[in-house]
Structure formats: structure tokens, C-alpha cells
mmCIF file of the C-alpha atoms, coordinates in Angstrom:
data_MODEL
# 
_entry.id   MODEL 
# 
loop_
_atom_site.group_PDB 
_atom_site.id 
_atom_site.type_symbol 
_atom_site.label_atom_id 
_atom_site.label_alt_id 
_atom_site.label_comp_id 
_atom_site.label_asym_id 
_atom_site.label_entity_id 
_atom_site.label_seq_id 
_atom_site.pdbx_PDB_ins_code 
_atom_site.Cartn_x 
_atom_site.Cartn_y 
_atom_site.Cartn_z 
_atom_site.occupancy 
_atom_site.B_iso_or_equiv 
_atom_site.pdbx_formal_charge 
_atom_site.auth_seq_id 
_atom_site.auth_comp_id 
_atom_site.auth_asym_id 
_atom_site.auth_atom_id 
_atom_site.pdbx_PDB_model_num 
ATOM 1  C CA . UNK A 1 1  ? 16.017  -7.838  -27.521 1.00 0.00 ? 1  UNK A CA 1 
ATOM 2  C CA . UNK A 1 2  ? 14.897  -5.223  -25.118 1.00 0.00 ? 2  UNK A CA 1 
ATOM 3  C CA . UNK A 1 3  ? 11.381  -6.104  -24.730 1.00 0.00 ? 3  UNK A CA 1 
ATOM 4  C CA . UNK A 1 4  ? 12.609  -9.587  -23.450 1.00 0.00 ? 4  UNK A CA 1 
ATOM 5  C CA . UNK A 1 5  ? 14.579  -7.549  -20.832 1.00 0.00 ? 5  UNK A CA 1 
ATOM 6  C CA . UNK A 1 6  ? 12.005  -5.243  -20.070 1.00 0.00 ? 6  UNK A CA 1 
ATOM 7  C CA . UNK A 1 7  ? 9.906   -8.324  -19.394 1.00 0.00 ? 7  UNK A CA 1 
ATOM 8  C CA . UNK A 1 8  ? 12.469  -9.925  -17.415 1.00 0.00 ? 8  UNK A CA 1 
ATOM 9  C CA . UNK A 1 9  ? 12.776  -6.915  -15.399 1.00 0.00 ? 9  UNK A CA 1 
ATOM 10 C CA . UNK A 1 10 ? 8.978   -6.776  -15.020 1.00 0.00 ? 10 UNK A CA 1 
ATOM 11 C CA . UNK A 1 11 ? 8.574   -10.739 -13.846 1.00 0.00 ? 11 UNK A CA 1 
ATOM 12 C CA . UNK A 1 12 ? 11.619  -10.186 -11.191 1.00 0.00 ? 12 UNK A CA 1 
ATOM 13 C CA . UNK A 1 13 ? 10.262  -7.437  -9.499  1.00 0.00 ? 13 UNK A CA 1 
ATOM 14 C CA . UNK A 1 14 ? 6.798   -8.377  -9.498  1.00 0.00 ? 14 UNK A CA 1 
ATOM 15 C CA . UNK A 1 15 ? 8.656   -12.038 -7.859  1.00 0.00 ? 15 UNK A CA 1 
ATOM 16 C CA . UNK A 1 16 ? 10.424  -9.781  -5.289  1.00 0.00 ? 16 UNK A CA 1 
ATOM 17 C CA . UNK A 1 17 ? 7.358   -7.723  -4.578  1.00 0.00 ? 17 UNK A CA 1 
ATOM 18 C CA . UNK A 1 18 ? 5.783   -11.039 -3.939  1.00 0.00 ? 18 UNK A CA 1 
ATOM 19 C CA . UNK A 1 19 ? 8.661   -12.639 -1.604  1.00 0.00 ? 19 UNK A CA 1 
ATOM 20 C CA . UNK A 1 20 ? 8.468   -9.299  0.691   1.00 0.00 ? 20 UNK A CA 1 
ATOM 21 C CA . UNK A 1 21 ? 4.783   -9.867  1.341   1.00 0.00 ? 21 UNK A CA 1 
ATOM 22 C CA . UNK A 1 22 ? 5.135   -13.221 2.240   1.00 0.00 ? 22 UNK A CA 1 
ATOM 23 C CA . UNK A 1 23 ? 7.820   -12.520 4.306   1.00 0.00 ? 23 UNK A CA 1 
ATOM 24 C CA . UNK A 1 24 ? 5.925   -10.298 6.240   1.00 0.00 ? 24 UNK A CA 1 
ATOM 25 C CA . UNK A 1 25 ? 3.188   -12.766 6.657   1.00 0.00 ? 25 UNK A CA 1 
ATOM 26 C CA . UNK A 1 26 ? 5.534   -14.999 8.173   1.00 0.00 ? 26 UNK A CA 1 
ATOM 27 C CA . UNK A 1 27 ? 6.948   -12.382 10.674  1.00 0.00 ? 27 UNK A CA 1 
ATOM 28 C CA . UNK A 1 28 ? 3.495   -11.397 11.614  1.00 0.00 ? 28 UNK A CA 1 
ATOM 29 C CA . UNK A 1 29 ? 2.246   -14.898 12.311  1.00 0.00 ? 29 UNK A CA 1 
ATOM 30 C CA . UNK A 1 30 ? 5.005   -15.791 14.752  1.00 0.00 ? 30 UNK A CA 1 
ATOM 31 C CA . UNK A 1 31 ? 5.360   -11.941 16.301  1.00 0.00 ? 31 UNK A CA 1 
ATOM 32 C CA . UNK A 1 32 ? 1.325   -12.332 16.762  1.00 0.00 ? 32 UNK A CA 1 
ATOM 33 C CA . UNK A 1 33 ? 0.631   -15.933 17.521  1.00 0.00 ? 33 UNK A CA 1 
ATOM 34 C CA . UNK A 1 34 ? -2.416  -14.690 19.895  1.00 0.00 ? 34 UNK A CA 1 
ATOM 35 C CA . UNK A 1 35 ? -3.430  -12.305 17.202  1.00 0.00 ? 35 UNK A CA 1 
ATOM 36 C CA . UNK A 1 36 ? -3.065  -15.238 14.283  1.00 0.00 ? 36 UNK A CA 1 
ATOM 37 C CA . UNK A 1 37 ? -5.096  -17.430 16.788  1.00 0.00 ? 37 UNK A CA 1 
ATOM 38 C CA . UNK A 1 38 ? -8.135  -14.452 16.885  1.00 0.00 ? 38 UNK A CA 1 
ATOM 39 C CA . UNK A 1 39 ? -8.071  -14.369 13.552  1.00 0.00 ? 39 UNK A CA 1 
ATOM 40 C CA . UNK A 1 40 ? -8.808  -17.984 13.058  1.00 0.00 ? 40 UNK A CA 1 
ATOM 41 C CA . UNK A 1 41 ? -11.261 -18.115 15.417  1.00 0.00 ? 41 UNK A CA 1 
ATOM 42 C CA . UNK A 1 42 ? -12.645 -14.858 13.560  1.00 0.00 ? 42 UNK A CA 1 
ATOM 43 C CA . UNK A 1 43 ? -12.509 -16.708 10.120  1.00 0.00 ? 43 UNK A CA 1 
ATOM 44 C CA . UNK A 1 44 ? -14.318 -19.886 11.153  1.00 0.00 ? 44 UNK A CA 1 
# 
């Protein structure tokens, strides 16, 4: 029984860890639209 909540705990944070990043994509792409735009031009 505790390795299932050890896992549980594992998958959840790694989720959370995950949803921060993204978040903070997000707020840097519409903070930075001139930056995102460079970027894209950089890319292609």
C-alpha cells in the first residue's frame, strides 16, 4: 500500500512541476509578444 502512495505522490508532483512551467510559458509569451515574435523569426 505505500508504494502506490509513494507513486501517487511522485506522478502529482512531477504533474505540478509540469503545470508551473507551462504556466510560465504562457506569461512569458504575452509579457514578451515582441520577444516571442524574435524568437520565431530566430527559429525559422
Amino acid at each position: 500500500m505505500k508504494s502506490i502512495y509513494i507513486s501517487l505522490f511522485a506522478i502529482l508532483t512531477v504533474l505540478n512541476s509540469e503545470a508551473q512551467v507551462a504556466q510560465k510559458i504562457v506569461a512569458e509569451h504575452f509579457t514578451n509578444t515582441k520577444c516571442s515574435r524574435n524568437l520565431q523569426f530566430a527559429i525559422r
